[in-house]
C-alpha positions as CSV (number, residue, x, y, z in Angstrom):
1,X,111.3,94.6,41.8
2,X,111.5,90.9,42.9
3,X,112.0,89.7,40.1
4,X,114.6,92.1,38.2
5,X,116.6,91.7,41.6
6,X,116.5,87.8,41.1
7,X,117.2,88.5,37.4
8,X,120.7,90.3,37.8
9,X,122.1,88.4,40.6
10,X,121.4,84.9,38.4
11,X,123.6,86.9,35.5
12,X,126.3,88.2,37.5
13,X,126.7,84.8,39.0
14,X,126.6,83.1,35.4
15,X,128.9,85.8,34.3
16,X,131.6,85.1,37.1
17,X,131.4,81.3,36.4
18,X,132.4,81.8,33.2
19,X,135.4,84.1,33.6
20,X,136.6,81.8,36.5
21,X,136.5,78.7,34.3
22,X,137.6,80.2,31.1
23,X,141.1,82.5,33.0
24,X,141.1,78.5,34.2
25,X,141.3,77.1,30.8
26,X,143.7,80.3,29.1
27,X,146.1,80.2,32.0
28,X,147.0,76.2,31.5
29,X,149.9,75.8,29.1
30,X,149.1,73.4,25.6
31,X,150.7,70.7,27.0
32,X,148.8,70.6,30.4
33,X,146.0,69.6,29.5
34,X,147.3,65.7,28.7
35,X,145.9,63.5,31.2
36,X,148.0,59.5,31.6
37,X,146.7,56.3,32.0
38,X,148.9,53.7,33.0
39,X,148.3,49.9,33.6
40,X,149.7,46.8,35.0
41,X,149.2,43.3,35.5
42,X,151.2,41.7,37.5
43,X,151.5,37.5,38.9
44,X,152.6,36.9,42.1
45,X,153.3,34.2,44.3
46,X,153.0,36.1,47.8
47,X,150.1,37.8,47.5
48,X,149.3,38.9,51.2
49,X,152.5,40.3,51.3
50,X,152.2,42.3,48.5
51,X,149.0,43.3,48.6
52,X,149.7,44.8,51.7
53,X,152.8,46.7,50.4
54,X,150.4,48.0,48.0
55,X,148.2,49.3,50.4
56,X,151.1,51.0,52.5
57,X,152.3,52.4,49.1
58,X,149.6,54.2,48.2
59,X,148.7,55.5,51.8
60,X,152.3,57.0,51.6
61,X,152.4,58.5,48.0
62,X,148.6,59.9,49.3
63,X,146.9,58.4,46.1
64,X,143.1,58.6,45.7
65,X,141.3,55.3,45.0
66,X,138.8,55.4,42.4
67,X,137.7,51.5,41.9
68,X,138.3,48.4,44.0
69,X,137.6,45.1,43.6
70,X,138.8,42.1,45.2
71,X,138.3,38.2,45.1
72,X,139.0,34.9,43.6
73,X,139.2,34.4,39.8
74,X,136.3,32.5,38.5
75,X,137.1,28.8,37.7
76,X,140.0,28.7,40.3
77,X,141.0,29.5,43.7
78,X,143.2,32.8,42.8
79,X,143.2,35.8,44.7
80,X,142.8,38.7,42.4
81,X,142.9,42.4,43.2
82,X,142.1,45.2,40.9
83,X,141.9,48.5,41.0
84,X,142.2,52.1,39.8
85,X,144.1,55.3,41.5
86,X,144.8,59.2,41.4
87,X,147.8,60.2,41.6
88,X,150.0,62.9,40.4
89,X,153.6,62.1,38.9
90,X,156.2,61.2,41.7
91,X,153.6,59.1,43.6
92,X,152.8,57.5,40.4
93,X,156.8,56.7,39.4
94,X,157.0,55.3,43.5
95,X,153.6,53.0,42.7
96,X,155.6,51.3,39.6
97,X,158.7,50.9,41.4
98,X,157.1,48.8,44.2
99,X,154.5,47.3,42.0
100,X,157.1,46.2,39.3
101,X,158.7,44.1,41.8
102,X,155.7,41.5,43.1
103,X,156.2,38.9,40.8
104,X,155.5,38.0,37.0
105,X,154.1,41.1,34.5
106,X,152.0,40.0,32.2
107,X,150.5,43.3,30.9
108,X,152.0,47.0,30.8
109,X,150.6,50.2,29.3
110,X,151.4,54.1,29.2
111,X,149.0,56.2,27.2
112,X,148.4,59.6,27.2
113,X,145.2,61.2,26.3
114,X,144.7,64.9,25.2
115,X,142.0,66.5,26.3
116,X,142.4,70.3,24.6
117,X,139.7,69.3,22.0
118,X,137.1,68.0,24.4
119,X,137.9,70.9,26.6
120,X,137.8,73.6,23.4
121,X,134.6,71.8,22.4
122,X,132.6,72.2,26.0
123,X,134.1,75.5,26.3
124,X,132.7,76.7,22.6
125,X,129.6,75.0,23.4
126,X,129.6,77.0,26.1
127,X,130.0,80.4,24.9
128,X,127.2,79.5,22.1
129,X,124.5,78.9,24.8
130,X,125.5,81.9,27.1
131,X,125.0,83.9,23.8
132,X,121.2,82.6,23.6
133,X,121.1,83.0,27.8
134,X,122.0,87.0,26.8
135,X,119.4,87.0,24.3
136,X,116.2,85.8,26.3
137,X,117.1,87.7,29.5
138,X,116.9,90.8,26.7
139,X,113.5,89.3,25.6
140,X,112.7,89.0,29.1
141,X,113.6,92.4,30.3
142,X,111.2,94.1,27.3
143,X,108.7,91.2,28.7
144,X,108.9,92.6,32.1
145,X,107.2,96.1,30.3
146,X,104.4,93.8,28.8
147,X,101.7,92.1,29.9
148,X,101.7,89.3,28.3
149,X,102.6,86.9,31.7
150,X,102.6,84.2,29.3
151,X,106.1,84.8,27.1
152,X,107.4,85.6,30.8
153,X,106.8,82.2,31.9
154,X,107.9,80.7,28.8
155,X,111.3,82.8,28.9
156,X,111.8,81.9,32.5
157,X,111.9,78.2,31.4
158,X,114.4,78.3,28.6
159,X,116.8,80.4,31.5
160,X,116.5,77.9,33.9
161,X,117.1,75.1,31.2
162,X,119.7,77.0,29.8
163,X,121.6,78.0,33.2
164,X,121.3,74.3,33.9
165,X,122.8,73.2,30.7
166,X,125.8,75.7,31.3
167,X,126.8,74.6,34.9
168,X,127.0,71.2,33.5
169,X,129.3,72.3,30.9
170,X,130.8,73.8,33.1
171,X,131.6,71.0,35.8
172,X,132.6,68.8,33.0
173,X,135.4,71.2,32.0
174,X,136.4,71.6,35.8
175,X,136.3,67.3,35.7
176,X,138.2,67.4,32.9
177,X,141.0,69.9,34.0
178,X,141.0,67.9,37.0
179,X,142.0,64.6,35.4
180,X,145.2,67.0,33.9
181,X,146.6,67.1,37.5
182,X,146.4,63.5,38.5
183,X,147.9,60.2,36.3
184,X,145.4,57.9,36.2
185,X,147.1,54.0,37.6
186,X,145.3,50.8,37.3
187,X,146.9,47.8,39.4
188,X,145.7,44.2,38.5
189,X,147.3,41.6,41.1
190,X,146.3,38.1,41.0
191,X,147.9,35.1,43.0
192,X,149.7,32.6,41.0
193,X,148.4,28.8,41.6
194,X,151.3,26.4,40.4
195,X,149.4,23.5,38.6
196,X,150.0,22.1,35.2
197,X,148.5,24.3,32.0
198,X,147.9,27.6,34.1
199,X,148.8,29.3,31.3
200,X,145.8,32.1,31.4
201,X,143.6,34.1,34.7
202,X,140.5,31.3,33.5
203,X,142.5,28.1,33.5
204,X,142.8,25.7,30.9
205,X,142.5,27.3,27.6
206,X,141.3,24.5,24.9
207,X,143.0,24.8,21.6
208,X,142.9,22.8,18.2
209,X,146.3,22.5,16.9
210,X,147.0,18.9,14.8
211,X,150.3,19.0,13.4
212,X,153.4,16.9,12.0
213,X,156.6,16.0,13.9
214,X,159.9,14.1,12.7
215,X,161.8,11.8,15.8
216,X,164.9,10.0,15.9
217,X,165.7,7.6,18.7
218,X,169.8,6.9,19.5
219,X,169.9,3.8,21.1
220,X,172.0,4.0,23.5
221,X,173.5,0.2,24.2
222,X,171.8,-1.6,20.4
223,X,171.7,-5.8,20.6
224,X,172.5,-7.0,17.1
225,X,170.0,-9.3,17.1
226,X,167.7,-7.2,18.9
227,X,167.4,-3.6,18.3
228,X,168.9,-1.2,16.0
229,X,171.2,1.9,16.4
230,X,168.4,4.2,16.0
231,X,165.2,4.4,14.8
232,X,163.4,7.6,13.1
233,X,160.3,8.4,11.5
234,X,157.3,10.5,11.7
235,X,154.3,11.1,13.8
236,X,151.1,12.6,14.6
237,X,151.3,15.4,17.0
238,X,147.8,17.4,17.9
239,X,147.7,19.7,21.0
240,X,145.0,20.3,22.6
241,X,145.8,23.0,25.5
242,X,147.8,26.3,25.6
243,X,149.8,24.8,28.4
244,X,150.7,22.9,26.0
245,X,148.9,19.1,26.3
246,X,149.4,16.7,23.5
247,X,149.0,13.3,21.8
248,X,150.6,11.9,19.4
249,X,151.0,8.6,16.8
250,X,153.7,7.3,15.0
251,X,156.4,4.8,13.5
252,X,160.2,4.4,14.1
253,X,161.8,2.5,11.9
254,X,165.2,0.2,12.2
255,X,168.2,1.4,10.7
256,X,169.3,-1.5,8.8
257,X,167.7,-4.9,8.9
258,X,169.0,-8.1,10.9
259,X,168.2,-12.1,9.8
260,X,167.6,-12.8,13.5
261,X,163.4,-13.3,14.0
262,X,163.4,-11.5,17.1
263,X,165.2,-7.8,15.7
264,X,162.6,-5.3,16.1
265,X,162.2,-3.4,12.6
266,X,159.4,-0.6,13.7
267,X,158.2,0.8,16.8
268,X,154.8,1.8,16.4
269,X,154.6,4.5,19.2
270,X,151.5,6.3,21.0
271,X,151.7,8.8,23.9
272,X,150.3,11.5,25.9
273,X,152.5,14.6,27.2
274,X,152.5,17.4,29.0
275,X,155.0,20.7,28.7
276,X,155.3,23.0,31.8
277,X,156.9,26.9,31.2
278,X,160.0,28.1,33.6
279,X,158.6,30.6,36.1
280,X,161.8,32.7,35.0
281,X,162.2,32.4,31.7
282,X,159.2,34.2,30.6
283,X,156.8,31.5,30.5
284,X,156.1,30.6,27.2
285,X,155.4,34.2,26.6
286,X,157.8,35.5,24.0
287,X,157.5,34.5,20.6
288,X,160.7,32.9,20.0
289,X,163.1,30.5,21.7
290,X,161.0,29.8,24.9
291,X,162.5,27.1,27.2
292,X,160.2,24.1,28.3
293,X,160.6,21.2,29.8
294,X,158.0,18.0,30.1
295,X,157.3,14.1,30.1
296,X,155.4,12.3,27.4
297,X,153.7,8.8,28.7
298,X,152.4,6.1,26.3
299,X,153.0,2.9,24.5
300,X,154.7,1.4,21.5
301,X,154.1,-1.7,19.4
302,X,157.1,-3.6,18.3
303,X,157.1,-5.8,15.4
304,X,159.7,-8.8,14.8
305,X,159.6,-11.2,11.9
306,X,158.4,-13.6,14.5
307,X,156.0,-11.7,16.5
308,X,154.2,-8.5,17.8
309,X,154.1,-7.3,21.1
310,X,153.0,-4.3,23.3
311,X,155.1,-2.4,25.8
312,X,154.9,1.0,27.9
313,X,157.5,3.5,28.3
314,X,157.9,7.2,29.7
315,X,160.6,10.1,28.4
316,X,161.6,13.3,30.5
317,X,161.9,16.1,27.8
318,X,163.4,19.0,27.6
319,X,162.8,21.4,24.3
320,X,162.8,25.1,22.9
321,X,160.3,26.7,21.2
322,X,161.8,28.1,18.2
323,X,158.7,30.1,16.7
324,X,155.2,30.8,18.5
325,X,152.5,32.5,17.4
326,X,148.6,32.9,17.4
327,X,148.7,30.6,14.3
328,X,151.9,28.2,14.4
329,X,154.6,26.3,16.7
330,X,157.7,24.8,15.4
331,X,158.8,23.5,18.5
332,X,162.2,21.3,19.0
333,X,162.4,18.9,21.9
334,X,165.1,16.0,23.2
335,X,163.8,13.3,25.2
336,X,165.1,10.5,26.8
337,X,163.5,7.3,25.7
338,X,163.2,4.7,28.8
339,X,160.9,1.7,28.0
340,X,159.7,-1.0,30.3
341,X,160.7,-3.6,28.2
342,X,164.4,-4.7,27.5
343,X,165.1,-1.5,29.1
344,X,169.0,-1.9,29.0
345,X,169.0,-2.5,25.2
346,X,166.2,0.1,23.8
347,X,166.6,3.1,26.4
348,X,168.0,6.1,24.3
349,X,168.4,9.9,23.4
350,X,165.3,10.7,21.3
351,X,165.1,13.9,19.3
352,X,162.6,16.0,18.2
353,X,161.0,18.6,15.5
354,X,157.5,19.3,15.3
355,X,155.3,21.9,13.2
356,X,151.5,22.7,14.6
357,X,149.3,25.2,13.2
358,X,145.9,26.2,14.4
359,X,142.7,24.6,12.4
């Protein structure tokens, strides 16, 4: 008596789980059962300060946190915070107010996911194993009359497996229905260290990108005897960081000739630069007409009919990015020239167009 006492109550309880989940499921409208993701990344420069309006935020807008994680990036000395809320659809449009607001975004998604066909799977699933559940507790009742103890046991085992099996279906729906109420919001925060070439959260990102550049130096007060109006010609230009850090090789040559043995002809030119993005002008993100500016330190050789001789000199640039992508730059620059050498008679505007690819 026991046992048929235990048997009933185990399939009026199984019985009620299902209507309860399934009236669940049917009373949801089709487009309830979307859940959305969003995400941010975000660069700030006050990081305490933020953070903590973060935290106040989401006490206020009563989101749940799911994941957190907080430290220093690796390879640097940024502060980094990440992690993932609950929250349902004003709280969520509050969070990305505030959160839009910290600083630099780097990264923004919106997705939505439906989840009717995971939820019309589980629940058909479902419905197939309660129909083998009916079917052994029939077996088991005409067991009950026998005495074969063994099929009873055996029965028994594949109800319990099979009630298991069910409330786990049956969770996951409830899980899933769940995730329908809330909008899932992952925050990424991470301190912003102002040093040259922090272009990425792991520092300085090593790139191979040789290319071909074209210059043109305006003298500004040209020595007829000495130096020329201008001098152009081509050059070696190969970067070697995102940031973007660079060397480059070429030759100037004189406009027009001069008798005297000490005009210089050619300027045989080496130098070593670095370009820095504006914090406000979306550093160097877009893929055209990003704003720059930089220095380029090195040396030339200058070559007279008389002699050869070395000298240094340093330019302040100033350029625009024209086209940027994975693959190419064409990049445009103006510099001004100022040697340490004659600097009164070979300081100038030097302009510049360059064309690197990746390799």
């Amino acid at each position: 008596m026991n046992v048929k006492s235990s048997l009933i109550f185990r399939i009026a309880f199984l019985i009620l789980v299902f209507f309860v989940t399934n009236s669940a499921w049917s009373e949801l409208p089709a487009d309830s059962v979307s859940s959305k993701i969003s995400s941010i990344s975000v660069m700030t420069n006050n990081y305490v300060q933020n953070r903590d309006a973060l935290f106040k935020t989401i006490s206020n807008t009563n989101a749940k946190t799911k994941t957190f994680i907080e430290g220093k990036i690796p390879k640097g000395e940024a502060r980094h915070l990440k992690l993932t809320l609950n929250v349902d659809e004003t709280g969520l449009q509050i969070l990305k107010n505030t959160v839009e607001k910290f600083g630099y975004i780097t990264e923004q998604t919106d997705k939505t996911i439906d989840n009717s066909d995971v939820i019309q799977k589980l629940s058909s699933k479902k419905a197939f194993l309660r129909k083998q559940l009916d079917a052994y507790n029939k077996e088991l009742q005409a067991a009950e009359h026998s005495s074969a103890s063994g099929n009873r046991e055996i029965l028994w085992e594949k109800i319990r497996s099979l009630e298991n099996e069910i409330y786990d279906i049956g969770a996951s729906i409830d899980e899933k229905l769940k995730e329908v109420k809330y909008n899932v919001y992952e925050i990424e925060l991470t301190e912003e260290i102002n040093t040259p070439q922090n272009t990425s959260h792991d520092g300085v990102q090593f790139v191979n990108m040789p290319g071909l550049a074209y210059s043109r130096l305006r003298v500004e007060n040209p020595l007829n005897d000495f130096s020329a109006d201008y001098y152009s010609g081509y050059e070696l230009k190969y970067m070697f960081t995102q940031g973007k850090s660079y060397v480059q090789f070429g030759v100037l040559k004189g406009s027009a000739g001069q008798n005297s043995p000490n005009f210089i002809n050619e300027l045989f030119t080496y130098g070593f630069g670095q370009d820095f993005y504006p914090r406000y002008l979306g550093r160097g993100q877009r893929r055209y007409f990003n704003l720059y500016t930089g220095y380029t330190l090195g040396g030339f050789f200058a070559s007279t009919q008389v002699k050869n001789f070395h000298k240094f000199y340093m330019m302040a640039n100033i350029g625009l990015e024209l086209v940027k992508t994975h693959y190419v730059l064409l990049d445009s620059r103006m510099c001004y020239f100022i040697p340490f050498y004659e600097n009164h008679n070979l300081r100038g505007i030097l302009t510049n167009i360059s064309f690197n690819f990746v390799f």
